[in-house]
N, C-alpha and C positions, 0 to 999 in steps of 0.2 A: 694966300689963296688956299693953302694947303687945312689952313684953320677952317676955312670954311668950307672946304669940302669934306672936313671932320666932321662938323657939328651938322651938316646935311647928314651924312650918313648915320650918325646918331641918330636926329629925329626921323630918318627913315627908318630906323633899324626900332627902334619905340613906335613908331606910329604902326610898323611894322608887327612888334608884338602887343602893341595894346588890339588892332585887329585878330592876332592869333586867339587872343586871349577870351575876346567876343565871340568869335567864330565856335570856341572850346567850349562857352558857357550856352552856345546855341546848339551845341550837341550835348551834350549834358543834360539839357532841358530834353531834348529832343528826344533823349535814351530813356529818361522820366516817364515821358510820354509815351513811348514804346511798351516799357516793364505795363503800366497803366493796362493799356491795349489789349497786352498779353493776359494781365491778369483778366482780363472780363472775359476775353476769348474764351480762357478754361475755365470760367462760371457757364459762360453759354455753352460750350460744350458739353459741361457736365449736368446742366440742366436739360438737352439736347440729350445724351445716352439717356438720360432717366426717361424721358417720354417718350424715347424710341425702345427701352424693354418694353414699357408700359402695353406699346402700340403692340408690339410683337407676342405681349401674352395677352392682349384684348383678340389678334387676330390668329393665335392657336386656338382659341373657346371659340371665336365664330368659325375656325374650320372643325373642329369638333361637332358645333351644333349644325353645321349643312350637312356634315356626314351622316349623323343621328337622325335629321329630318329628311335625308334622301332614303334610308335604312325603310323611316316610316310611309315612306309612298312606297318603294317594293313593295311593302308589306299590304300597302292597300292595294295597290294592283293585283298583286296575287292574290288576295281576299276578291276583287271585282271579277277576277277569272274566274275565280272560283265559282261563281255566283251563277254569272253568266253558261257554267257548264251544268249549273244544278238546274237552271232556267231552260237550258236546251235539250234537259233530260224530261224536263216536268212540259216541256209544249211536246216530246214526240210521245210520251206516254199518254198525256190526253190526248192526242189525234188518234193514235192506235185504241185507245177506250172509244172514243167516237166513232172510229170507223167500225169496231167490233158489235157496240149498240148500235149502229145502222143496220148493217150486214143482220142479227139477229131480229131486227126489226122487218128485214127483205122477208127473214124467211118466215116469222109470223104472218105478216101478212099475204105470202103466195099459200099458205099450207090453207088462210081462209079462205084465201079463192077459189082454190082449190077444191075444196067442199062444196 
């Protein structure tokens, strides 16, 4: 009996490591698979930082160019103020000419009535 509780434990102790053995080369594979993984991860990431300076010097020129083109509407508003005050000088100056050629019109014509 004793023989045969040898040779069980044998082919348990083999069946045993022929499993370990499977199990081994299924991680093995597995760590293959992994390194795999990894490497692409650090293709895409480095592919990934390239397109994110890219984005990050695309997006200092466009804050550059809103600053330059907000720069240029100050600059036209100030110029429209501008305009508008040389406008509100040139309507009271002609009303003050009109009212003065009226006024000197009043008194042409009482000086003929007058007569």
């Amino acid at each position: 009996m004793s023989a045969a509780v040898a040779e069980d434990r044998q082919m348990t102790i083999e069946l045993s490591m022929a499993k370990l053995q499977s199990d081994g080369a299924h991680i093995q594979s597995d760590f293959r698979d992994l390194k795999a993984d990894l490497k692409d991860v650090r293709s895409d990431l480095g592919s990934f930082k390239s397109e994110f300076y890219a984005f990050k010097s695309e997006f200092h020129s466009f804050k550059f160019e809103v600053a330059r083109e907000f720069g240029a509407v100050k600059a036209s508003i100030e110029t429209v103020g501008t305009q508008i005050e040389k406008a509100k000088l040139w309507t009271i100056l002609t009303a003050v000419g009109t009212i003065l050629s009226m006024l000197s019109s009043m008194v042409v014509v009482v000086r003929v009535l007058k007569l």
